[in-house]
C-alpha positions as CSV (number, residue, x, y, z in Angstrom):
1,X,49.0,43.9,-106.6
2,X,47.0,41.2,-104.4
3,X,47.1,37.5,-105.6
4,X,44.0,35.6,-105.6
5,X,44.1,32.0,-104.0
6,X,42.2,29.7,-105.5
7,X,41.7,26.4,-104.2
8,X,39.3,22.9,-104.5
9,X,37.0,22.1,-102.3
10,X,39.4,19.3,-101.4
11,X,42.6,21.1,-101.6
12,X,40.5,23.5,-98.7
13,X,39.6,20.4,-96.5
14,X,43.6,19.7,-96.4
15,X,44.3,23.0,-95.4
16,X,41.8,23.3,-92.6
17,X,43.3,19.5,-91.6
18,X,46.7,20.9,-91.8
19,X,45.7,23.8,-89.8
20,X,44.6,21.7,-87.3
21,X,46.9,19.6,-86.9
22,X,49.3,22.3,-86.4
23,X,48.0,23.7,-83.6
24,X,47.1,20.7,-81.8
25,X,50.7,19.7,-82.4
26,X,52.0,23.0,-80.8
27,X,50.3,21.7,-77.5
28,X,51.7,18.0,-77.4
29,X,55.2,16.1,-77.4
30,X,57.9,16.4,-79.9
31,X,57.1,13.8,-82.3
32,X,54.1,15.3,-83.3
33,X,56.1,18.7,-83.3
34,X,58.1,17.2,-86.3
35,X,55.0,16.1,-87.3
36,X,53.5,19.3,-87.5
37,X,56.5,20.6,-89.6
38,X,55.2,18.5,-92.2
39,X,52.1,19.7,-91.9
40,X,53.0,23.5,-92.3
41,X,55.1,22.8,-95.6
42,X,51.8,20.4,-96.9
43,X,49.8,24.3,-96.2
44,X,52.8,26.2,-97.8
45,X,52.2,24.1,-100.5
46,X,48.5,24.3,-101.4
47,X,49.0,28.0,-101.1
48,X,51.5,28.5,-103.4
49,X,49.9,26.0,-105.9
50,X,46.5,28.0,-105.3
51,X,48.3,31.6,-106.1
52,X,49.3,30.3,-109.7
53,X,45.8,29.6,-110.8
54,X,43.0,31.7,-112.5
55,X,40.0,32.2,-110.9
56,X,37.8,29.5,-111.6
57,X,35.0,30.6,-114.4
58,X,32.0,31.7,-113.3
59,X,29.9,29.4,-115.4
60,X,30.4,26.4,-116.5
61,X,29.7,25.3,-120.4
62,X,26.2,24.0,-120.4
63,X,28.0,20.4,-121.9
64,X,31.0,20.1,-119.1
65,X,28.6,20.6,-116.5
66,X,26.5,17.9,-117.8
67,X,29.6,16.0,-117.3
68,X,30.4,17.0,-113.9
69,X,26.8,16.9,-112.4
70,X,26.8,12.8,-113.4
71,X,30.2,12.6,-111.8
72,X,29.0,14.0,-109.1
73,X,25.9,11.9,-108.7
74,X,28.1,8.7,-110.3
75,X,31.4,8.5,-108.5
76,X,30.5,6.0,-106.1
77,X,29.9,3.4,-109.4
78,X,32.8,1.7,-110.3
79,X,32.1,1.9,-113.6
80,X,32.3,6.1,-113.4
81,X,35.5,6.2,-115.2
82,X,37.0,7.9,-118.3
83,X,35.7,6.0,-121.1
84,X,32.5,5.7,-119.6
85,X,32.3,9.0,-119.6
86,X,33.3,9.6,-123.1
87,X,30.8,6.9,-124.3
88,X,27.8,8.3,-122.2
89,X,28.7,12.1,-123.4
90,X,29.7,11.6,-127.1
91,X,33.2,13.5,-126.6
92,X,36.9,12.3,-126.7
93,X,38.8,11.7,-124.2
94,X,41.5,14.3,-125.3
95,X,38.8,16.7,-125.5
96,X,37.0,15.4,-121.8
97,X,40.7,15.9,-120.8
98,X,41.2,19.6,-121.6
99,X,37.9,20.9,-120.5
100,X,39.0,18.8,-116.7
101,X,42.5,20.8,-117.3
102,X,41.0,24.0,-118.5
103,X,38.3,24.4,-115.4
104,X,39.8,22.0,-112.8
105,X,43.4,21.6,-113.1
106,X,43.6,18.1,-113.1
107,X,42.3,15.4,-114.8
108,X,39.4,13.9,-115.1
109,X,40.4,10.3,-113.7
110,X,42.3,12.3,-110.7
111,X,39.0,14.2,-110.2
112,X,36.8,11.1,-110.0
113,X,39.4,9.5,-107.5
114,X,39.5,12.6,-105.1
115,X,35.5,12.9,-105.2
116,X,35.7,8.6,-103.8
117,X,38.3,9.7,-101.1
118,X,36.4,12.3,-99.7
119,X,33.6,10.9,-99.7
120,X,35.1,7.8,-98.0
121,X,37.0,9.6,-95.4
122,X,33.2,11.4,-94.8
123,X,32.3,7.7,-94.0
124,X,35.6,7.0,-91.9
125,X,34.5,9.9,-89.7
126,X,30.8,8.6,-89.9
127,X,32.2,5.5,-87.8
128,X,32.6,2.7,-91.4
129,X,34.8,0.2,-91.1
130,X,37.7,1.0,-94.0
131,X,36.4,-2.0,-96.3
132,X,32.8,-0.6,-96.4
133,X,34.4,3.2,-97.4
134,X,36.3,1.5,-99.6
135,X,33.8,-0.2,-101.2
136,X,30.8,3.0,-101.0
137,X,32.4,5.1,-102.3
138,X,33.8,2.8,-106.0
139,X,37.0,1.6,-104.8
140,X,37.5,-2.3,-105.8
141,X,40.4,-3.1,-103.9
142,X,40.4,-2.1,-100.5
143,X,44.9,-2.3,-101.1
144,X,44.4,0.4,-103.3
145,X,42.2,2.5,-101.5
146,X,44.4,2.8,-98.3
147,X,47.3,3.4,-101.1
148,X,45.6,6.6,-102.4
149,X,44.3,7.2,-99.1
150,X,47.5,8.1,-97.4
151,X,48.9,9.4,-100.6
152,X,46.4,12.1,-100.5
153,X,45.5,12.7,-97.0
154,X,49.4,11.8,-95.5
155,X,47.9,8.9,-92.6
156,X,46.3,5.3,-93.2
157,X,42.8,5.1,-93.5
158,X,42.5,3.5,-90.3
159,X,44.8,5.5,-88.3
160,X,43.0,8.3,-89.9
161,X,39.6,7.1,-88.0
162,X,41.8,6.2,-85.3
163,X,43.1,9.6,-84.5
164,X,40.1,11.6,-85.2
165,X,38.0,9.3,-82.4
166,X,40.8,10.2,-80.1
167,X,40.6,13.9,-80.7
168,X,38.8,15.9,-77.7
């Protein structure tokens, strides 16, 4: 029986980082060897979290995707946050909250915040200083930013831009 792995558009940029940063590790010192073990247990997981979900559905329902498609246009607004979105879209935020479990897995406030750091580590890599991402894509504190920042992607901002402009 094969296992389908299913993954996020984000969760699919973090692999192919991962990747990537373990074979550039297996060509460099030490450090970055240790490094890279990191790396491979951060791929390990995102695989194994990817085998235990469902395909996602084909289609979405005609009123989540409503929801999505202004997310999607929105996220850089501060204001694009849960209650806003239950105010714009008549619907509760218990009910906004199972749909976001039922077809994405997470939330809806988790999905909003990985939609602004991708999109600001698109304008890291673009050459933006980290207070212009920060602030382009709806974060209002540049602190908290660089918090979820490394959270999600393992490095600084900065030392994110910083390491991809030394790449080859």
């Amino acid at each position: 029986k094969q296992t389908l792995v299913v993954l996020s558009e984000e969760e699919r940029e973090r692999l192919i980082d991962l990747c990537h940063s373990l074979y550039r590790a297996g060509t460099e010192d030490e450090l970055l060897a240790f490094r890279a073990a990191g790396d491979f247990f951060g791929v390990l997981d995102l695989v194994c979290r990817g085998r235990r979900r469902e395909p996602p559905a084909a289609e979405l329902p005609a009123s989540f995707s409503g929801i999505v498609d202004y997310v999607t246009a929105h996220y850089s607004e501060p204001a694009c946050t849960v209650a806003h979105l239950c105010e714009k879209f008549y619907i509760s935020k218990s009910t906004l909250c199972r749909r976001f479990r039922r077809y994405f897995r997470t939330t809806p406030s988790d999905y909003i915040e990985s939609r602004r750091l991708s999109e600001g580590k698109k304008r890291l890599l673009a050459g933006q200083s980290v207070q212009d991402a920060c602030f382009s894509c709806g974060f209002s504190d540049c602190s908290y930013f660089i918090l979820r920042f490394r959270k999600k992607f393992g490095v600084t901002p900065y030392r994110f831009q910083r390491g991809t402009a030394e790449r080859p």
